[in-house]
C-alpha positions as CSV (number, residue, x, y, z in Angstrom):
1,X,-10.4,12.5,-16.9
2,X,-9.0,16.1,-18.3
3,X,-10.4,16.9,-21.9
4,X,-7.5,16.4,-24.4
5,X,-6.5,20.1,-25.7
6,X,-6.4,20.4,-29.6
7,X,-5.5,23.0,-31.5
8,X,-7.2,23.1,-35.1
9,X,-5.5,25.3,-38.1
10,X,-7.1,25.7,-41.5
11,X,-7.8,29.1,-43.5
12,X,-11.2,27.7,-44.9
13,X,-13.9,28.8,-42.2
14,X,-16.2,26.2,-43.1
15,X,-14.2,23.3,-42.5
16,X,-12.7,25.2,-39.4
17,X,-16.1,25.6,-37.6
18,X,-17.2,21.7,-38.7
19,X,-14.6,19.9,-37.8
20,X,-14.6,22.0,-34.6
21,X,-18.1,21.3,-33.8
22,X,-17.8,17.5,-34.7
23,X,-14.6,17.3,-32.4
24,X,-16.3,19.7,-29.4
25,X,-19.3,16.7,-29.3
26,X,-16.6,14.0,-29.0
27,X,-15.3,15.8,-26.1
28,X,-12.7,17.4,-27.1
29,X,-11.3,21.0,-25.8
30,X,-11.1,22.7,-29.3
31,X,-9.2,26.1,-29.8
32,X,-8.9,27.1,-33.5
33,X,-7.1,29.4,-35.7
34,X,-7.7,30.4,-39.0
35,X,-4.2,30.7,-40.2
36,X,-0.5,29.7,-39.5
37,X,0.2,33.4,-37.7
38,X,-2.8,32.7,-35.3
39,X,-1.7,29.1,-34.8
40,X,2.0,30.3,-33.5
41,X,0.4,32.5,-31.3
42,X,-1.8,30.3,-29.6
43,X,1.5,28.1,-29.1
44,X,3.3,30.8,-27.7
45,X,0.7,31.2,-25.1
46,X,-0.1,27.0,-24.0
47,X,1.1,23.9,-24.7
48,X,-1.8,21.7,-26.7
49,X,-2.1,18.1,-26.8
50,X,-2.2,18.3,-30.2
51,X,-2.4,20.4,-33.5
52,X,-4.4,19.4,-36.7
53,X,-3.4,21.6,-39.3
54,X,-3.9,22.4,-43.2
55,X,-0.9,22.3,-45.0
56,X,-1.3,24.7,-47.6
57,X,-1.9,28.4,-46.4
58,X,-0.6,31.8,-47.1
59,X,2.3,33.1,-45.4
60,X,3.1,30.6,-42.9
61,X,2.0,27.2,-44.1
62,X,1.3,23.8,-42.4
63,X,5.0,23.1,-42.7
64,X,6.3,25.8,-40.5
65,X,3.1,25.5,-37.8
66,X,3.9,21.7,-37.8
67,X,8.4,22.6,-37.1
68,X,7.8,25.8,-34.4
69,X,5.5,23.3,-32.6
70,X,7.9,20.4,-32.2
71,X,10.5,23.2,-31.6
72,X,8.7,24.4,-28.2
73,X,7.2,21.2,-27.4
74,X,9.0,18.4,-28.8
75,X,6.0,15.6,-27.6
76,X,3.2,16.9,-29.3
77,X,1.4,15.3,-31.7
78,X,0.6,17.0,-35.1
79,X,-2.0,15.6,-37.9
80,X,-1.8,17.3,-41.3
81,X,-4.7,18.1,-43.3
82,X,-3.9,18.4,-47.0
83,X,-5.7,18.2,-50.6
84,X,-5.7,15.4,-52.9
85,X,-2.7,16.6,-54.9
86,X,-0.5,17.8,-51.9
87,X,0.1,13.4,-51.0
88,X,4.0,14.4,-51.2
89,X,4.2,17.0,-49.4
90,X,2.1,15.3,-46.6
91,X,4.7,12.8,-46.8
92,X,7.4,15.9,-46.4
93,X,5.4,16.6,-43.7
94,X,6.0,13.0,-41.9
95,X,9.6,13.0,-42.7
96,X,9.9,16.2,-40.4
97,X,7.7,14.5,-37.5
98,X,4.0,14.7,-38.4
99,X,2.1,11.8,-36.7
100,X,-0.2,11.2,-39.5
101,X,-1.9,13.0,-42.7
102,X,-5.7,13.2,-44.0
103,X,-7.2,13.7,-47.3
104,X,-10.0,16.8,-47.2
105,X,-12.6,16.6,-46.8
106,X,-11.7,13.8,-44.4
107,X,-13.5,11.8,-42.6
108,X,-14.7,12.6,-39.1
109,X,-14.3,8.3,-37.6
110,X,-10.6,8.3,-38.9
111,X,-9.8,11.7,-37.6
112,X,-10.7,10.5,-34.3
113,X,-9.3,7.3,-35.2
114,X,-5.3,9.0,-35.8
115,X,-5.9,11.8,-32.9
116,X,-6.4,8.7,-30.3
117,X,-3.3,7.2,-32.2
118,X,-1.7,10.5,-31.4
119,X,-2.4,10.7,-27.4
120,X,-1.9,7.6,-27.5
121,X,1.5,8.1,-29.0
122,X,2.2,10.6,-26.0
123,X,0.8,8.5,-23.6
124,X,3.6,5.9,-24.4
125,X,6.3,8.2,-24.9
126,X,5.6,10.1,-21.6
127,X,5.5,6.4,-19.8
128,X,8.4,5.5,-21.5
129,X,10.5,8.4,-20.2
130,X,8.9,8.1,-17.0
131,X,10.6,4.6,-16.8
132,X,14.0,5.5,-18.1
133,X,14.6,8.6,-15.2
134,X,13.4,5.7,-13.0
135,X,15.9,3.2,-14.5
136,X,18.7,5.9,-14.5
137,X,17.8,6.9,-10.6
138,X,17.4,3.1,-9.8
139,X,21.0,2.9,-11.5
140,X,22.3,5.7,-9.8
141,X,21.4,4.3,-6.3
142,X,22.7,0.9,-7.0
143,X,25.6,2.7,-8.0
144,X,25.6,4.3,-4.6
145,X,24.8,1.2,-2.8
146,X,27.6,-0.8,-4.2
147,X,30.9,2.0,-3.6
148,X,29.2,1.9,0.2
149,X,29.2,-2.3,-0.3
150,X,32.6,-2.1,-0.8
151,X,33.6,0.9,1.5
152,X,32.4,-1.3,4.2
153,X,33.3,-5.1,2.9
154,X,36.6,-4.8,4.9
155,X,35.1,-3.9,8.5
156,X,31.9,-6.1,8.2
157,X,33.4,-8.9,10.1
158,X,34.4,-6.8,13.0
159,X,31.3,-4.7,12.6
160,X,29.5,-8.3,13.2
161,X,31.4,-9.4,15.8
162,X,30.2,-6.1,17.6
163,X,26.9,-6.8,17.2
164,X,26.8,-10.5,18.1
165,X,28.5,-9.4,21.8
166,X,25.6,-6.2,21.9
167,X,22.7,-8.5,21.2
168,X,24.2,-11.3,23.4
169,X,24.4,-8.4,26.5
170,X,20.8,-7.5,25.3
171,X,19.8,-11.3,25.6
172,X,21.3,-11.7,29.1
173,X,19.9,-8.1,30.1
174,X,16.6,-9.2,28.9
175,X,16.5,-12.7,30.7
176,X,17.4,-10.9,33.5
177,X,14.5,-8.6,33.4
178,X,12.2,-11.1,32.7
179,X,13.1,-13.0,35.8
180,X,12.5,-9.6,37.5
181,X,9.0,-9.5,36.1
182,X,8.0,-12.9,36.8
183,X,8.6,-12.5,40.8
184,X,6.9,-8.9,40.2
185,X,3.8,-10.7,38.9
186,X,3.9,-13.5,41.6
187,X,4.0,-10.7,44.3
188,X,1.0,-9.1,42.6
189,X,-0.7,-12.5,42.5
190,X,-0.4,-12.7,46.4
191,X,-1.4,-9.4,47.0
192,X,-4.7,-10.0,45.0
193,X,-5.2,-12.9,46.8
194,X,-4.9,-10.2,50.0
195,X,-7.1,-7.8,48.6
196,X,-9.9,-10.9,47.6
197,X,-9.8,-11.8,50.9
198,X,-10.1,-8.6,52.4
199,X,-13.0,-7.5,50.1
200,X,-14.7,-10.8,50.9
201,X,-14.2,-9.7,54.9
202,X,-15.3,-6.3,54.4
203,X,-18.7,-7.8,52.2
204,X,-19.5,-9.6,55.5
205,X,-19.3,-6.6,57.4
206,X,-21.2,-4.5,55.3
207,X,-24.3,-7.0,55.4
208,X,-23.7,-7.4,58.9
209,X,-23.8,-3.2,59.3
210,X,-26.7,-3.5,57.0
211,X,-28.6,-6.0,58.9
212,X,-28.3,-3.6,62.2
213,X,-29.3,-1.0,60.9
214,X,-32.2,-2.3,59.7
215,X,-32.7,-3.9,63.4
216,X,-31.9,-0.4,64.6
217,X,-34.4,1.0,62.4
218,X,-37.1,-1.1,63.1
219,X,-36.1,-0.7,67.1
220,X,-37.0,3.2,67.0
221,X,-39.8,2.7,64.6
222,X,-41.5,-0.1,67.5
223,X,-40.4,2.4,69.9
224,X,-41.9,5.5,68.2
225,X,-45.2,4.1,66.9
226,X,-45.4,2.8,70.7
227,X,-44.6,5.8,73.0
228,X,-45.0,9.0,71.0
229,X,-47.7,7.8,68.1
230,X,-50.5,7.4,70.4
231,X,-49.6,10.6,72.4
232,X,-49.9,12.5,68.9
233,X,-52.8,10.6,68.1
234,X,-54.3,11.7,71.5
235,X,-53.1,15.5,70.6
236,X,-54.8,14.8,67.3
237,X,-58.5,14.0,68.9
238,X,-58.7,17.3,70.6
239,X,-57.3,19.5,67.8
240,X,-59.7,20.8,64.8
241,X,-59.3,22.3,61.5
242,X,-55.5,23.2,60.3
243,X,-54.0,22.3,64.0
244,X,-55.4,18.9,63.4
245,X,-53.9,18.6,59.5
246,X,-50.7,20.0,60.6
247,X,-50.3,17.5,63.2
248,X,-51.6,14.9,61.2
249,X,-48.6,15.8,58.6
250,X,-46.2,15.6,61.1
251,X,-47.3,11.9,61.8
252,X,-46.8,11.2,58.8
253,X,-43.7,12.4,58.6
254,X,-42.2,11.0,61.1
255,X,-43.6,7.6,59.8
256,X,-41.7,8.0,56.9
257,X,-38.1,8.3,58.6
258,X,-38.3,5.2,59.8
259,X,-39.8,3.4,56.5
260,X,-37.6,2.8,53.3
261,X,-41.0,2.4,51.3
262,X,-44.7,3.1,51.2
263,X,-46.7,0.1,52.1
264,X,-49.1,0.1,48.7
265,X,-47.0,-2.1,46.1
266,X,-48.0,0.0,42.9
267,X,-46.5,3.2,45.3
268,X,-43.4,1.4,46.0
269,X,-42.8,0.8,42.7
270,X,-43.3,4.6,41.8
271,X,-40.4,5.8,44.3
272,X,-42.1,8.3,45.2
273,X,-40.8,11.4,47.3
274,X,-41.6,12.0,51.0
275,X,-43.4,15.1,49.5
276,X,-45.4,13.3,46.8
277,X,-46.2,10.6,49.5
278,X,-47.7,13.8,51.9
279,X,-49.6,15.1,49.1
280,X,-51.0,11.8,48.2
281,X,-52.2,11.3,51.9
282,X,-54.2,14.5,51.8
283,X,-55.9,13.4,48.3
284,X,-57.1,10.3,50.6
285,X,-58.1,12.7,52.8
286,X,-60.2,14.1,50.2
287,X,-58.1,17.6,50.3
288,X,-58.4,20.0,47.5
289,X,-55.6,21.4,45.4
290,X,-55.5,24.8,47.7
291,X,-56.2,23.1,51.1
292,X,-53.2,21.0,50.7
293,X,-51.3,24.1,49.8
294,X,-52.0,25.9,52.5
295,X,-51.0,22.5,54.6
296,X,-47.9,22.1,53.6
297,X,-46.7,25.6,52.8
298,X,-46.7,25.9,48.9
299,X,-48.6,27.4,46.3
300,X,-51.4,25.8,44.7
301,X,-49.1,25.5,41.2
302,X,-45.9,23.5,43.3
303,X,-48.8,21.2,44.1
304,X,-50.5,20.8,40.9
305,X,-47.0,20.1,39.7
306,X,-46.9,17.6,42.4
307,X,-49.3,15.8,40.7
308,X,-48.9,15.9,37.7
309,X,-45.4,13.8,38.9
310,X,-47.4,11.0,41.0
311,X,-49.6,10.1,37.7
312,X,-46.4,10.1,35.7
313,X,-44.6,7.6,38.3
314,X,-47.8,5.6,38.9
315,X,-48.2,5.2,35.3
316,X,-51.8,7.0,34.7
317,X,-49.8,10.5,33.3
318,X,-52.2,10.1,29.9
319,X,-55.3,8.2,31.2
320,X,-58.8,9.7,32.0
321,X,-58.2,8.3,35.3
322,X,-59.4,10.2,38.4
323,X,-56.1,10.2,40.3
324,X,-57.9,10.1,43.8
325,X,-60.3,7.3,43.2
326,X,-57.0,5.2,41.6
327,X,-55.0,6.2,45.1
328,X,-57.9,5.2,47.1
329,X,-58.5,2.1,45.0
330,X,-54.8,0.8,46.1
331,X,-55.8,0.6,49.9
């Protein structure tokens, strides 16, 4: 909430600076001035919420503070501060619109007491004419409303009439359409009944594909492990050193075209690569990191890298665990 703005008046310093500090610590935005020239010229320069003033000073008294501020701002409030014989003038002084008077030295509870009479004061008469330019624009629209009531009284029937044929077209148009979308949705009904059909037809041959395929498959894999796996194996016998590796690779290889998995469970649970599966037959082998390098054509870091992947797909990535005597252990 905004600090209420007061502006406090009195040519005695002493009560100007303790009545200042006692309103400042009840929250209060305090501006003073310490006589009735000062206090116009504050006026002149903001509006206050409200002025407490002494009524007797030189020059330009409480009097004249208290009229030039209802002149330039007829809502605020203004308390008078007067002596103990100045009572009628402080009644003077509410005849020309003072909101209240105290007795100095006065006390500080029913100061606050008539300034939050005051705002209040303000409060209520801002509300109130807040609620008569509402009643006066509420009155002038009713005003309004009723000339155009009457303005159209004569032609309302026909005006109805008009309407009542529109919104029985409208009816009739809409029925129409409706019947329109109701054969729409039972020719979508049947061809969804197509499309099921169809899908279910197509879901037959697709096993049906799959399952020969997988006849196919196992066909050339019979065929291959019988004609050209014992001629490589042959080759194999009479080859030494990298001749027999590479060849032994390519065994391999060719194995793995024709299978969809490894044979070990734990391995076909790892989906491992053709790649990882060659490196992992060469750590059977009891291959070093460089010798299988040099086997399948990549540096000694692709295979370490290599793995580093297998032990992370098997599931050993952060266990002491020797990786060859775990692959070994699977056969």
């Amino acid at each position: 909430m905004t600090e209420k703005s007061i502006l406090l008046v009195d040519d005695e310093a002493t009560i100007l600076k303790s009545i200042s500090w006692l309103l400042k610590i009840n929250k209060f935005n305090v501006t003073t001035a310490k006589n009735g020239h000062e206090a116009l010229a504050h006026l002149q320069e903001k509006q206050y919420d409200l002025v407490i003033t002494d009524l007797v000073m030189p020059q330009v008294d409480g009097i004249e503070v208290l009229k030039q501020a209802r002149k330039r701002y007829p809502d605020i409030g203004v308390i008078i501060l007067t002596g103990y014989a100045e009572v009628s003038s402080a009644v003077e002084a509410l005849k020309q619109g003072a909101d209240d008077y105290l007795q100095k030295p006065c006390d500080i509870v029913d100061l606050l007491n008539k300034a939050n009479r005051s705002f209040e004061k303000q409060d209520l008469i801002a509300r109130l004419r807040d609620r008569n330019e509402k009643l006066k624009s509420e009155i002038s629209a009713r005003k309004i409303i009723e000339k155009e009531l009457e303005a159209s009284r004569d032609n309302l029937e026909q005006k109805v009439n008009e309407r009542t044929a529109e919104l029985t077209s409208t009816v009739n148009k809409l029925r129409a359409a409706l019947k329109t979308v109701r054969s729409k949705e039972e020719e979508l009904a049947e061809k969804n009944r197509e499309l099921c059909d169809v899908n279910a037809a197509l879901s037959v041959m697709l096993k049906r594909r799959d399952k020969e395929l997988g006849g196919i498959r196992g066909e050339i894999a019979a065929e291959t492990e019988k004609l050209v796996t014992p001629l490589l194996k042959k080759a194999q016998c009479k080859l030494t050193g990298t001749a027999r590796d590479y060849l032994e690779t390519a065994q391999l290889n060719l194995m793995h075209i024709f299978s969809e998995q490894s044979p070990d469970s734990v391995l076909k649970l790892a989906h491992l690569a053709p790649r990882e599966l060659q490196v992992i037959h060469y750590i059977r082998q009891n291959k070093s990191t460089k010798e299988i390098a040099d086997l399948l054509g990549l540096s000694p870091r692709t295979v370490e890298s290599y793995r580093e992947n297998i032990r992370e797909k098997i599931g050993i990535k952060n266990q002491k665990k020797s990786l060859k005597k775990f692959i070994t252990s699977l056969h």
